[in-house]
mmCIF file of the C-alpha atoms, coordinates in Angstrom:
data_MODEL
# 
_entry.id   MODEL 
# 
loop_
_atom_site.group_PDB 
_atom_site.id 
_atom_site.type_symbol 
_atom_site.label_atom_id 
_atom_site.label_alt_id 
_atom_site.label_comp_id 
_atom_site.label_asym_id 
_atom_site.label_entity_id 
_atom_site.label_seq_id 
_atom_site.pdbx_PDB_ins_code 
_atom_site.Cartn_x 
_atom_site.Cartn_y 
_atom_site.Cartn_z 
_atom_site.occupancy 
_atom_site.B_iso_or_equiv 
_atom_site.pdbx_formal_charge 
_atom_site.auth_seq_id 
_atom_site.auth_comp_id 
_atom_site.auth_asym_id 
_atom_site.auth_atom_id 
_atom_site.pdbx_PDB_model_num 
ATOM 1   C CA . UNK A 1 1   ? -8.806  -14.725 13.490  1.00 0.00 ? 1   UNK A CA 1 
ATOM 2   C CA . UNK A 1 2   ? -6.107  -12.337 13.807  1.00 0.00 ? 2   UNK A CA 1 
ATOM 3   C CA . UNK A 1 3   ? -3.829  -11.352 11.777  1.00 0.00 ? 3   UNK A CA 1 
ATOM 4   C CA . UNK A 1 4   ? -0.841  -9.462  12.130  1.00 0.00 ? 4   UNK A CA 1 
ATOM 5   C CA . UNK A 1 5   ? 1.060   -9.375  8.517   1.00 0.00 ? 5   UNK A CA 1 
ATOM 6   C CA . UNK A 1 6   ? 2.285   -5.286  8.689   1.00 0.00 ? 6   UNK A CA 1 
ATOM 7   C CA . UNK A 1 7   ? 5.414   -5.654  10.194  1.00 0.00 ? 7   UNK A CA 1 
ATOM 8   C CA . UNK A 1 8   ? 7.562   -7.510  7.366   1.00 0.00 ? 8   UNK A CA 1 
ATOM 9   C CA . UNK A 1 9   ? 6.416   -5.309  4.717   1.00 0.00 ? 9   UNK A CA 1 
ATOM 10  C CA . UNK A 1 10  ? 7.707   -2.058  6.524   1.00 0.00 ? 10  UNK A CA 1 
ATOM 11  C CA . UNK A 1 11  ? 11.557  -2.120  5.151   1.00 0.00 ? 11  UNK A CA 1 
ATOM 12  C CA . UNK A 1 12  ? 10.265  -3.194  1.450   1.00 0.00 ? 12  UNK A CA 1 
ATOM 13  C CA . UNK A 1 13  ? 8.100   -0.374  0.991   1.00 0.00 ? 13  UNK A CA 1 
ATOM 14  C CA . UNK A 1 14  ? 10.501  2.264   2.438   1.00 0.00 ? 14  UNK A CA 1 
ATOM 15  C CA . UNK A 1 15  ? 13.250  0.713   0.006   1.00 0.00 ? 15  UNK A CA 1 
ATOM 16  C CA . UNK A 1 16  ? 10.519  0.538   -3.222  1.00 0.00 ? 16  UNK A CA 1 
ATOM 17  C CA . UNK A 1 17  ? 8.996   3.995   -2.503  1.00 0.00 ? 17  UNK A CA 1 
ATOM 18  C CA . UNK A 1 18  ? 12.470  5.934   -3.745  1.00 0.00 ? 18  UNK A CA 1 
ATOM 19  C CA . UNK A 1 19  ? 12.503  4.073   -7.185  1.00 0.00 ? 19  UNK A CA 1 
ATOM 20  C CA . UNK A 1 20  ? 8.880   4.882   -7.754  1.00 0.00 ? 20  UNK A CA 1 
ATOM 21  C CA . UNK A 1 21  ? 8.782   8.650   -6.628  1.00 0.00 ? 21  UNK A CA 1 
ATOM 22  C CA . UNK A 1 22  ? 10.571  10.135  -9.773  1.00 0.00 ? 22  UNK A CA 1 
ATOM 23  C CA . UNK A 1 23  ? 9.834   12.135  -12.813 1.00 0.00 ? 23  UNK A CA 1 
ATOM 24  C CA . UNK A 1 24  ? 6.459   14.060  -12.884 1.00 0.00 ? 24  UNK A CA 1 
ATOM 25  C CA . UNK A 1 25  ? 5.930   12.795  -9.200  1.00 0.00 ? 25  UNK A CA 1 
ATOM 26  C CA . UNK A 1 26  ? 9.506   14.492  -8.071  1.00 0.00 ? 26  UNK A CA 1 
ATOM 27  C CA . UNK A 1 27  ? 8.480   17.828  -9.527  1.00 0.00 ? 27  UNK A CA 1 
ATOM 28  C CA . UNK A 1 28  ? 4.577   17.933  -7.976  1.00 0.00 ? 28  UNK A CA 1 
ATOM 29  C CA . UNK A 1 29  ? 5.043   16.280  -4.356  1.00 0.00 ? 29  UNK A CA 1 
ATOM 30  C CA . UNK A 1 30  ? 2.616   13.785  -3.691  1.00 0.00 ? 30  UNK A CA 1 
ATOM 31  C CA . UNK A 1 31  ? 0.623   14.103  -0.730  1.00 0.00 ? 31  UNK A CA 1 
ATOM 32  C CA . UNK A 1 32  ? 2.003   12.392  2.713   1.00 0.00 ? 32  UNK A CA 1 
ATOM 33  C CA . UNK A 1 33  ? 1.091   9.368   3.238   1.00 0.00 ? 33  UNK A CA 1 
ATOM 34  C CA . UNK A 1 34  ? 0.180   9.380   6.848   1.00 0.00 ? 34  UNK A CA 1 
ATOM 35  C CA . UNK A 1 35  ? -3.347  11.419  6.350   1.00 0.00 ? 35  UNK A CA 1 
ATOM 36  C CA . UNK A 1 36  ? -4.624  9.322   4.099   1.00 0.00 ? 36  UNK A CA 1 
ATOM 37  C CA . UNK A 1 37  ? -3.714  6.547   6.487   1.00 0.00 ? 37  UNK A CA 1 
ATOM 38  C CA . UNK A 1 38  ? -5.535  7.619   9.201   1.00 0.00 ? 38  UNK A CA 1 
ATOM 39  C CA . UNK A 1 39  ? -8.300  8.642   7.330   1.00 0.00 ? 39  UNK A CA 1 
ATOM 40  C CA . UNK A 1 40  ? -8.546  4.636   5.534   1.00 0.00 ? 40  UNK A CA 1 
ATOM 41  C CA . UNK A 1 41  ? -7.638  3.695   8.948   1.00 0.00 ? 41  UNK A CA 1 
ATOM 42  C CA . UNK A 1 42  ? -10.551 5.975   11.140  1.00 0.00 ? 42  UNK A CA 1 
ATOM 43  C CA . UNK A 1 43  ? -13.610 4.621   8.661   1.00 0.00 ? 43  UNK A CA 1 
ATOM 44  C CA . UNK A 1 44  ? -12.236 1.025   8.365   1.00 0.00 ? 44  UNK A CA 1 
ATOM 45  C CA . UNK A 1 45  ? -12.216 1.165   12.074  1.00 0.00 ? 45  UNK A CA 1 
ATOM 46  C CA . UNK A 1 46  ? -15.529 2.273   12.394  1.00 0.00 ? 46  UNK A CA 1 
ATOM 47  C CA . UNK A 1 47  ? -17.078 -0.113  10.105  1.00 0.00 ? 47  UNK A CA 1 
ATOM 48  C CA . UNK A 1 48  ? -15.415 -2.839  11.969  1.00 0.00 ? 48  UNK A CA 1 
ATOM 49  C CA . UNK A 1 49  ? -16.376 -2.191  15.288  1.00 0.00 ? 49  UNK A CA 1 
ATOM 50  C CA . UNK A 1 50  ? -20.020 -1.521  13.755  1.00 0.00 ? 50  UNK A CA 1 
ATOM 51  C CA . UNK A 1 51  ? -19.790 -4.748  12.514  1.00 0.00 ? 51  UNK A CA 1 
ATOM 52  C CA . UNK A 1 52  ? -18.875 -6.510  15.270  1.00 0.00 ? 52  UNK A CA 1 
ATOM 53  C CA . UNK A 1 53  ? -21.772 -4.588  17.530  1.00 0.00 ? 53  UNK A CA 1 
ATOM 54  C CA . UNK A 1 54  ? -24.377 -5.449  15.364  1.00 0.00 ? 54  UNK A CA 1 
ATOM 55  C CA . UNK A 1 55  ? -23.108 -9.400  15.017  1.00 0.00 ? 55  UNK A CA 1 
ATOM 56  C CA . UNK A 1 56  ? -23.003 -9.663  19.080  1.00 0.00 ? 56  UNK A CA 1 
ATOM 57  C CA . UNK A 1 57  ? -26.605 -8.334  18.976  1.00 0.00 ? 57  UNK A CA 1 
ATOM 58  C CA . UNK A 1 58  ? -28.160 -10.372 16.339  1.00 0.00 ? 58  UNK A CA 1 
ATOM 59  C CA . UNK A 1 59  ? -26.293 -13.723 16.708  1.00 0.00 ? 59  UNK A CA 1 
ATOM 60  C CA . UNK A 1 60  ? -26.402 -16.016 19.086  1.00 0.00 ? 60  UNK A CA 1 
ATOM 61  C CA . UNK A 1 61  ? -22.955 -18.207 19.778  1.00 0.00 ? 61  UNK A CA 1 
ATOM 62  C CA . UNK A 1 62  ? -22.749 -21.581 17.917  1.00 0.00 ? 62  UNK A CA 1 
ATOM 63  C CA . UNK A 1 63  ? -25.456 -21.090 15.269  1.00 0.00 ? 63  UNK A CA 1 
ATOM 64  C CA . UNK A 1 64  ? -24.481 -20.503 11.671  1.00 0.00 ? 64  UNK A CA 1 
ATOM 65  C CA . UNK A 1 65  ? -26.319 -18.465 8.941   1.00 0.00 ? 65  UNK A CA 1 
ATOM 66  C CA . UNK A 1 66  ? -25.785 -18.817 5.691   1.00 0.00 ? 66  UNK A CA 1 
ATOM 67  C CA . UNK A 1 67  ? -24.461 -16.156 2.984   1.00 0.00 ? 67  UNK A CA 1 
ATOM 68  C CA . UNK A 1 68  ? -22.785 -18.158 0.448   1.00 0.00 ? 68  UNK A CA 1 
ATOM 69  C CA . UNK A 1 69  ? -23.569 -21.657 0.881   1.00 0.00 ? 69  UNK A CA 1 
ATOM 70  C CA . UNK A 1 70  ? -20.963 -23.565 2.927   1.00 0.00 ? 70  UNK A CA 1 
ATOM 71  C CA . UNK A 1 71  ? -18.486 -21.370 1.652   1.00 0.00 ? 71  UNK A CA 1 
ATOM 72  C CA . UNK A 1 72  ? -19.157 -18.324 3.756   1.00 0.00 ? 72  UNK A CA 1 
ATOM 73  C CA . UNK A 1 73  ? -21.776 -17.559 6.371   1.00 0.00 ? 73  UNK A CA 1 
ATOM 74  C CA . UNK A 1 74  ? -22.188 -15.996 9.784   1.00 0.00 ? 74  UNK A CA 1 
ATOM 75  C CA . UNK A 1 75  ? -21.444 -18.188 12.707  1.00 0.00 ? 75  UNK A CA 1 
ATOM 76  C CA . UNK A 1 76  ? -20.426 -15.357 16.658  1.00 0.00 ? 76  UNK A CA 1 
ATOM 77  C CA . UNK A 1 77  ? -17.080 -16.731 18.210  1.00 0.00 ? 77  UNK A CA 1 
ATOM 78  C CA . UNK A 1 78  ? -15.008 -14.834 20.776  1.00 0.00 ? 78  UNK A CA 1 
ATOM 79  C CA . UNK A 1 79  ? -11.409 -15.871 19.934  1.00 0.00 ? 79  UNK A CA 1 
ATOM 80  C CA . UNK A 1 80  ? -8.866  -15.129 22.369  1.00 0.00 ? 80  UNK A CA 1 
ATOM 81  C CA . UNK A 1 81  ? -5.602  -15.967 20.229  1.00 0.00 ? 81  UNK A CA 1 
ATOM 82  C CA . UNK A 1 82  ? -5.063  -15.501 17.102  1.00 0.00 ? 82  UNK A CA 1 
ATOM 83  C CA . UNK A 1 83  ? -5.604  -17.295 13.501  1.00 0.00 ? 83  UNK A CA 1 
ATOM 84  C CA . UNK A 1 84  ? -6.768  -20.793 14.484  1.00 0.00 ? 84  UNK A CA 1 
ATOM 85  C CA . UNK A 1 85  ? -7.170  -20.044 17.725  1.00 0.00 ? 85  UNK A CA 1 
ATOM 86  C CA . UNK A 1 86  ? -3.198  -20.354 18.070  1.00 0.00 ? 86  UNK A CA 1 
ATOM 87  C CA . UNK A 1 87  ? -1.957  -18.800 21.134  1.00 0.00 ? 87  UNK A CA 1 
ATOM 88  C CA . UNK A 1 88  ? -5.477  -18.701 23.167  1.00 0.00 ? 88  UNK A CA 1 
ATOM 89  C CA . UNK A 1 89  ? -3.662  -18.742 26.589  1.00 0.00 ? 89  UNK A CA 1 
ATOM 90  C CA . UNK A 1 90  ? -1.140  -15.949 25.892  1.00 0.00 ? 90  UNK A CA 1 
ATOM 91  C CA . UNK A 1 91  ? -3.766  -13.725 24.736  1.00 0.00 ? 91  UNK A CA 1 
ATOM 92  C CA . UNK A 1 92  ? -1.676  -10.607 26.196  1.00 0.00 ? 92  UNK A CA 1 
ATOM 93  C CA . UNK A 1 93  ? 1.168   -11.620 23.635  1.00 0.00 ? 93  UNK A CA 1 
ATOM 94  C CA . UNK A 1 94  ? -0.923  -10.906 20.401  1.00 0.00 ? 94  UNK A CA 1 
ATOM 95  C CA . UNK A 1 95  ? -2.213  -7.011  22.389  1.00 0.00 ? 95  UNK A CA 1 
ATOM 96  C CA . UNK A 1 96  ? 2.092   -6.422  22.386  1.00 0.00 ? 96  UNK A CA 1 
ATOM 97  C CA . UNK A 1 97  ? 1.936   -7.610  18.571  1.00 0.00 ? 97  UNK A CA 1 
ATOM 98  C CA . UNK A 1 98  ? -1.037  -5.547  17.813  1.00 0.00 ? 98  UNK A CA 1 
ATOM 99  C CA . UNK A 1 99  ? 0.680   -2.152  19.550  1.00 0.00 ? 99  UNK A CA 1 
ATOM 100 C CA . UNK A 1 100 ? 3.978   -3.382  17.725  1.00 0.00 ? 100 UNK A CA 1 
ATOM 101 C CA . UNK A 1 101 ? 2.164   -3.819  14.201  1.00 0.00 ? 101 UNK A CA 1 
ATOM 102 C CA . UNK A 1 102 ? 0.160   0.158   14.982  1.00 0.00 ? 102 UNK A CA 1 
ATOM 103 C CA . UNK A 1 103 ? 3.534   2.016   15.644  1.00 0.00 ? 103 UNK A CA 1 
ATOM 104 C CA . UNK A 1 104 ? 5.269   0.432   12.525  1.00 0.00 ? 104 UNK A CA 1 
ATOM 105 C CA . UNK A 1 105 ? 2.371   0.623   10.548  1.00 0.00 ? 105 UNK A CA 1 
ATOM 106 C CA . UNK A 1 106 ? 2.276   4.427   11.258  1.00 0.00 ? 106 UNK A CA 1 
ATOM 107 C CA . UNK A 1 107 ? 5.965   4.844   11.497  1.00 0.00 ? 107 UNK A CA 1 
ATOM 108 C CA . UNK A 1 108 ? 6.109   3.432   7.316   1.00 0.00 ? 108 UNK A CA 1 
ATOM 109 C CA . UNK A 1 109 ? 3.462   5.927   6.595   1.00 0.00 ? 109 UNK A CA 1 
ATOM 110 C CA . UNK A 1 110 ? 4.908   9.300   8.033   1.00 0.00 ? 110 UNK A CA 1 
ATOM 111 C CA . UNK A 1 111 ? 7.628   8.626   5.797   1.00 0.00 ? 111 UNK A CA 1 
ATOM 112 C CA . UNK A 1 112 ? 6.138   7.659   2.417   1.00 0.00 ? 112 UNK A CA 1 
ATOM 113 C CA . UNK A 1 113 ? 4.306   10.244  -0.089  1.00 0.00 ? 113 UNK A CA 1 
ATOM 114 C CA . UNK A 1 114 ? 1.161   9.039   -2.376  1.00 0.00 ? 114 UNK A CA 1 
ATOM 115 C CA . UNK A 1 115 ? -1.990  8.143   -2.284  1.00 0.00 ? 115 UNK A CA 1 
ATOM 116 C CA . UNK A 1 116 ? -2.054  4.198   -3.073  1.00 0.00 ? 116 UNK A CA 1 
ATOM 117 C CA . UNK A 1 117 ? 0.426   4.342   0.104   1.00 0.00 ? 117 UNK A CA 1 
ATOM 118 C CA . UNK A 1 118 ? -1.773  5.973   2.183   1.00 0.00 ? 118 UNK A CA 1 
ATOM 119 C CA . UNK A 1 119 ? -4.829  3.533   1.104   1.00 0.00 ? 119 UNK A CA 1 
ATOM 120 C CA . UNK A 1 120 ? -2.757  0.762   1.893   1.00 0.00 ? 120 UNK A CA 1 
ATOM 121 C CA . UNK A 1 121 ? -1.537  1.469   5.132   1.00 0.00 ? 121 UNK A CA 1 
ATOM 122 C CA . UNK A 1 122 ? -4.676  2.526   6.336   1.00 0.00 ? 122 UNK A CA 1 
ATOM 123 C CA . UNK A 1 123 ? -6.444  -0.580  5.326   1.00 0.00 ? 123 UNK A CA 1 
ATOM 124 C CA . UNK A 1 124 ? -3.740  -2.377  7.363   1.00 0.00 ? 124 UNK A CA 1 
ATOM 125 C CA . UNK A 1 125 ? -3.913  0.077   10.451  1.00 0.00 ? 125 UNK A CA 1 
ATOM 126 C CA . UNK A 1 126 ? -7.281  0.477   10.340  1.00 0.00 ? 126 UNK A CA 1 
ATOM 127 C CA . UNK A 1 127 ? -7.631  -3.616  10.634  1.00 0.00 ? 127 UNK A CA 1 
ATOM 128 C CA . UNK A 1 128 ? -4.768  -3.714  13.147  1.00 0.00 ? 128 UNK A CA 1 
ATOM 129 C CA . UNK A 1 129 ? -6.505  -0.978  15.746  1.00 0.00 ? 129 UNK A CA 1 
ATOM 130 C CA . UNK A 1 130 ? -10.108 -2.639  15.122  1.00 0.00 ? 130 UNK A CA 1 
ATOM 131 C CA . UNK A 1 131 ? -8.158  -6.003  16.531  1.00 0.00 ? 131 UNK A CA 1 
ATOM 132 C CA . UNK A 1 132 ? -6.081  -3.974  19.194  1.00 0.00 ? 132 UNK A CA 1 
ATOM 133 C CA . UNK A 1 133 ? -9.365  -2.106  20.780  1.00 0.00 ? 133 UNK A CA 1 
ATOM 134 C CA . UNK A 1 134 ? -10.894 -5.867  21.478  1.00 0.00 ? 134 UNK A CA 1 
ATOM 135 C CA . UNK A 1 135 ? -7.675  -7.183  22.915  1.00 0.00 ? 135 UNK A CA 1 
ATOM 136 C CA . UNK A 1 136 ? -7.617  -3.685  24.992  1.00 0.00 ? 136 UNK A CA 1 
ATOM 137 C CA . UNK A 1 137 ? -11.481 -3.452  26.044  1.00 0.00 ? 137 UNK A CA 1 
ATOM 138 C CA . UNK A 1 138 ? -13.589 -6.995  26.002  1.00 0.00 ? 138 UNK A CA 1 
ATOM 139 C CA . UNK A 1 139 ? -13.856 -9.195  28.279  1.00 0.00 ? 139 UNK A CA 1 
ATOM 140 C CA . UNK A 1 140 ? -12.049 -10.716 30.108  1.00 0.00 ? 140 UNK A CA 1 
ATOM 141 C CA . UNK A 1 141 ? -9.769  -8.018  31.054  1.00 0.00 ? 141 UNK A CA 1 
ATOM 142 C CA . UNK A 1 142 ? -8.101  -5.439  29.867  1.00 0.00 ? 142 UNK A CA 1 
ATOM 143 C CA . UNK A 1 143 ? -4.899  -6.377  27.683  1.00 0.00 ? 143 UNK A CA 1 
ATOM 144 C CA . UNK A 1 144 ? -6.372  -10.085 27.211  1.00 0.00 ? 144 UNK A CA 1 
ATOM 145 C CA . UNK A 1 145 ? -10.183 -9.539  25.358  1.00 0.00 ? 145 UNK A CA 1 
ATOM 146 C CA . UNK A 1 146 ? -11.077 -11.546 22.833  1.00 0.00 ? 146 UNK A CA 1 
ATOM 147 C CA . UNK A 1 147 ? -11.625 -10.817 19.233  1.00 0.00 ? 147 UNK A CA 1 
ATOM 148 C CA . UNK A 1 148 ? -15.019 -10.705 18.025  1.00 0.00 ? 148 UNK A CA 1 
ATOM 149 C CA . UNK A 1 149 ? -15.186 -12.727 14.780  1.00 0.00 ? 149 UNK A CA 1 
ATOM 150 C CA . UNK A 1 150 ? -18.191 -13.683 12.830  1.00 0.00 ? 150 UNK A CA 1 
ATOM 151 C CA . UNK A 1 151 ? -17.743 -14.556 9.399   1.00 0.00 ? 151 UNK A CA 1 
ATOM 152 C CA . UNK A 1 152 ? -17.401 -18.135 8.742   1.00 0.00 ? 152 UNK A CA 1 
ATOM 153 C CA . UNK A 1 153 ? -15.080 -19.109 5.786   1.00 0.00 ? 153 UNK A CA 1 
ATOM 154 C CA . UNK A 1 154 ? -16.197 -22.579 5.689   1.00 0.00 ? 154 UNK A CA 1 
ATOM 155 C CA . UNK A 1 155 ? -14.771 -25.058 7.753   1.00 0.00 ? 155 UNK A CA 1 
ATOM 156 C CA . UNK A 1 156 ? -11.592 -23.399 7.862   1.00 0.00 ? 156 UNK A CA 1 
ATOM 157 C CA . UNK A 1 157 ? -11.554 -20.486 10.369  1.00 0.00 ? 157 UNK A CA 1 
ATOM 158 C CA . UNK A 1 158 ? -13.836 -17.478 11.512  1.00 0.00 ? 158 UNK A CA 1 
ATOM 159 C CA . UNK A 1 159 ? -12.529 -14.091 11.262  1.00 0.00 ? 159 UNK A CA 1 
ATOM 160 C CA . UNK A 1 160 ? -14.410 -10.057 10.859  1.00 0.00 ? 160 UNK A CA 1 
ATOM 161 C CA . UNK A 1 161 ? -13.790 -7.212  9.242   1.00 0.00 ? 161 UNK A CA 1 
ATOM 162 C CA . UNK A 1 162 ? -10.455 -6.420  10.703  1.00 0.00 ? 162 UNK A CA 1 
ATOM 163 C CA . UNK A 1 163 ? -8.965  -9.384  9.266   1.00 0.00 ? 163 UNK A CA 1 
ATOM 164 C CA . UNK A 1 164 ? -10.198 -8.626  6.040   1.00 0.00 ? 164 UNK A CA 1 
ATOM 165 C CA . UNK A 1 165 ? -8.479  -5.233  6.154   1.00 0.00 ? 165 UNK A CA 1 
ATOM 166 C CA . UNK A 1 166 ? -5.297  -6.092  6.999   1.00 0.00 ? 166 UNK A CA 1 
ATOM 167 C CA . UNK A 1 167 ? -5.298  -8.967  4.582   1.00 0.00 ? 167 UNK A CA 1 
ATOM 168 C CA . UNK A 1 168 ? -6.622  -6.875  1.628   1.00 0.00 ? 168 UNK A CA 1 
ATOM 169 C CA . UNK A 1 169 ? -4.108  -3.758  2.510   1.00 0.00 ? 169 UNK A CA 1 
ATOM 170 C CA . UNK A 1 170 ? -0.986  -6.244  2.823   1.00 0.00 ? 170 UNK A CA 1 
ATOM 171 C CA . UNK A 1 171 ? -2.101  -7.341  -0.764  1.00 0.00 ? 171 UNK A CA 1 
ATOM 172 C CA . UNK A 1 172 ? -2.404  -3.592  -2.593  1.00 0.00 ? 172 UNK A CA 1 
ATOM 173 C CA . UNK A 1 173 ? 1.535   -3.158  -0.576  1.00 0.00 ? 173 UNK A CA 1 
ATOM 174 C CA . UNK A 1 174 ? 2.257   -6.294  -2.798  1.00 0.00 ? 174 UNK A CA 1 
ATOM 175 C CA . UNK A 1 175 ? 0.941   -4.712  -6.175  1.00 0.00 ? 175 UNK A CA 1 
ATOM 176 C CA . UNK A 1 176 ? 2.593   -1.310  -5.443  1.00 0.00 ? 176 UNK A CA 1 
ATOM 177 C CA . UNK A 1 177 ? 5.904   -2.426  -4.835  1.00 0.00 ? 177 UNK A CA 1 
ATOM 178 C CA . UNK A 1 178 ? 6.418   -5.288  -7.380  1.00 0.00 ? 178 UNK A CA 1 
ATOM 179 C CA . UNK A 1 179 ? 5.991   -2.652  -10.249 1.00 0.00 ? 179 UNK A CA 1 
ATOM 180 C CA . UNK A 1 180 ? 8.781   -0.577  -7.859  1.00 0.00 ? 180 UNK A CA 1 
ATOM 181 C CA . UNK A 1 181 ? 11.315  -3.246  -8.017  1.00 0.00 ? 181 UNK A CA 1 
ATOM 182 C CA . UNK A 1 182 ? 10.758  -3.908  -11.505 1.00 0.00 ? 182 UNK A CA 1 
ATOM 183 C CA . UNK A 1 183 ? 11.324  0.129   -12.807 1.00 0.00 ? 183 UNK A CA 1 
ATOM 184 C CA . UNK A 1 184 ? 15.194  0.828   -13.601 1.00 0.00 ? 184 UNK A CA 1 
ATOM 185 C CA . UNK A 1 185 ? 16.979  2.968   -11.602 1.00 0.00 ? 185 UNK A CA 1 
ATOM 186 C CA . UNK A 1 186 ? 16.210  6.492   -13.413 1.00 0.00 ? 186 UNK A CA 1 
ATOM 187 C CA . UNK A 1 187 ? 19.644  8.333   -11.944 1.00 0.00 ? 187 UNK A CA 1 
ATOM 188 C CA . UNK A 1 188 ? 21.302  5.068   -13.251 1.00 0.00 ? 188 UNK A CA 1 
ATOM 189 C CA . UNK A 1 189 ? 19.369  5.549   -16.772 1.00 0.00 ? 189 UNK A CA 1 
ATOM 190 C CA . UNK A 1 190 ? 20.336  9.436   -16.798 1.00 0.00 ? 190 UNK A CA 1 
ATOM 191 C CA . UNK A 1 191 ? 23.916  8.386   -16.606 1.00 0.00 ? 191 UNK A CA 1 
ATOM 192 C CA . UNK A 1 192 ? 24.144  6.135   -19.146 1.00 0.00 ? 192 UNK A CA 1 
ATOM 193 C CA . UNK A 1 193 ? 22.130  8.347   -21.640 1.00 0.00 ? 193 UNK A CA 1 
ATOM 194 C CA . UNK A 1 194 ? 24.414  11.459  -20.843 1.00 0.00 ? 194 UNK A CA 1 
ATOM 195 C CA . UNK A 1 195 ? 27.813  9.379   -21.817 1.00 0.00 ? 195 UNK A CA 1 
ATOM 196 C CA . UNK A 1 196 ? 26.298  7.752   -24.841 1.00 0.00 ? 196 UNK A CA 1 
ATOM 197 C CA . UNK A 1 197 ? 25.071  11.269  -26.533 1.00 0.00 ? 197 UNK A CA 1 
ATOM 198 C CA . UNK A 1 198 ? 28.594  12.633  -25.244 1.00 0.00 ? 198 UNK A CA 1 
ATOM 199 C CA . UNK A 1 199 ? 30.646  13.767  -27.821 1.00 0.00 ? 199 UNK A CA 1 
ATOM 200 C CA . UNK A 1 200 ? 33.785  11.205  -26.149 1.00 0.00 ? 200 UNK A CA 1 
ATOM 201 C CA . UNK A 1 201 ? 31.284  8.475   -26.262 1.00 0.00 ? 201 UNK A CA 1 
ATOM 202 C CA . UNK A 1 202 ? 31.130  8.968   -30.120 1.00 0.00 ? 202 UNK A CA 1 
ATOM 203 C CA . UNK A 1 203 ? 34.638  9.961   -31.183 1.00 0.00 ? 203 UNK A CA 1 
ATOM 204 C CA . UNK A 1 204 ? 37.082  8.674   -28.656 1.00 0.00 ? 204 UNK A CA 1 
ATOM 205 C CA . UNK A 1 205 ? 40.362  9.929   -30.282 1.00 0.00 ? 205 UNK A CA 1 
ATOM 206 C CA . UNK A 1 206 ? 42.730  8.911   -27.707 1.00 0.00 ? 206 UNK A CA 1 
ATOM 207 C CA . UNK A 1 207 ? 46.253  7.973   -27.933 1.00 0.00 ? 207 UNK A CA 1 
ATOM 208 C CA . UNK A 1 208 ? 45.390  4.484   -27.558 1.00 0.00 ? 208 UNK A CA 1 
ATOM 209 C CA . UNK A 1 209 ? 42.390  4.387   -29.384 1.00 0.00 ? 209 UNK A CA 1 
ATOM 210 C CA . UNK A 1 210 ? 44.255  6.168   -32.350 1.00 0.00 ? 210 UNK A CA 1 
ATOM 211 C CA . UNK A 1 211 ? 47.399  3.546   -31.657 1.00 0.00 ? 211 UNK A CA 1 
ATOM 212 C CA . UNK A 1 212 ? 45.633  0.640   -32.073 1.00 0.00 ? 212 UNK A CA 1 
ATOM 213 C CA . UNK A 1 213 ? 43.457  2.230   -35.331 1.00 0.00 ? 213 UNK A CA 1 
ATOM 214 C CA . UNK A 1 214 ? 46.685  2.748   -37.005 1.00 0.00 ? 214 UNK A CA 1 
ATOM 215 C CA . UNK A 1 215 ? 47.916  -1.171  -36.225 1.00 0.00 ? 215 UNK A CA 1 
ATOM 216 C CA . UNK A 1 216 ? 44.861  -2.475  -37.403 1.00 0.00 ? 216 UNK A CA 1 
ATOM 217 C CA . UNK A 1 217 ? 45.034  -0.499  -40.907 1.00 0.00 ? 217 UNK A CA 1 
ATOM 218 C CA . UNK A 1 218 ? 48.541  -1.717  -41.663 1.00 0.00 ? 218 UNK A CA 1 
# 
């Protein structure tokens, strides 16, 4: 399985990182993003491909070994589509996705600051390159591999490591920006703050004001 879930989440987290960079964060700059990225993104990469190596060695196609029951074991397909096996005859279609998902996967990251950024976009790129390099360099040919997958949830689908990178990273880009979108704007706060301790905010003594105060005492 192969997923490709990146892409949507690009224009939400450049909108929610603005609202969450403020106070104590504005005055120390947080790290860039990116580094961290490619660092998550280099060892998740690693450990996938690893992974897959050691599943094409010591499984054989069509068996099944149990890890948790029937709810998840080992079972060696080579997929060459996508989740489902959707797509297995355009198999070049899902290597465009994958190079599309990389660039605006790394694009997001060189401009967002903080750590839990860079985590989460790395998880995401590093799944999205572990995908890429079997679309770009197994068999058949070049552009059109298939994925190695190997872990059997149930009856439902097969998928690896990547997969489970991509998934997991799309989910920690859920949990930072939903506490993003919920913070108040702080200029907005600052605003209101500064004309409620201002000394017009308190004693408006305006012609009008004073007009109507009169009216009302007679």
């Amino acid at each position: 399985m192969t997923v490709w879930d990146a892409g949507p989440l690009a224009e939400a987290a450049v909108g929610g990182v603005e609202e969450s960079l403020s106070g104590h964060e504005t005055r120390k700059r947080a790290p860039r993003a990116v580094g961290i990225a490619l660092a998550v993104a280099v060892l998740g990469l690693i450990f996938d491909q690893v992974t897959k190596m050691l599943a094409m060695a010591q499984l054989s196609p069509g068996s099944r070994v149990p890890l948790i029951g029937d709810l998840l074991s080992l079972s060696l397909v080579h997929n060459p589509g996508a989740a489902f096996s959707i797509g297995s005859g355009a198999a070049w279609v899902f290597t465009v996705i994958g190079v599309l998902a990389v660039a605006v996967t790394i694009g997001v990251a060189v401009r967002l600051r903080g750590i839990r950024w860079g985590i989460a976009l790395g998880l995401v790129l590093g799944g999205a390159v572990g995908n890429l390099v079997d679309r770009l360099m197994r068999p058949p040919s070049f552009g059109q591999g298939h994925v190695t997958d190997f872990l059997a949830y149930g009856d439902l689908f097969i998928g690896n490591i990547a997969d489970v990178l991509v998934v997991s990273g799309v989910a920690l880009l859920c949990l930072i920006l939903i506490p993003s979108s919920r913070q108040p704007d702080h200029h907005e706060r600052r605003d209101v703050d500064s004309e409620r301790d201002s000394p017009n905010a308190q004693t408006d003594m305006s012609p009008a004001r004073t007009t109507r105060a009169k009216g009302s005492s007679r």
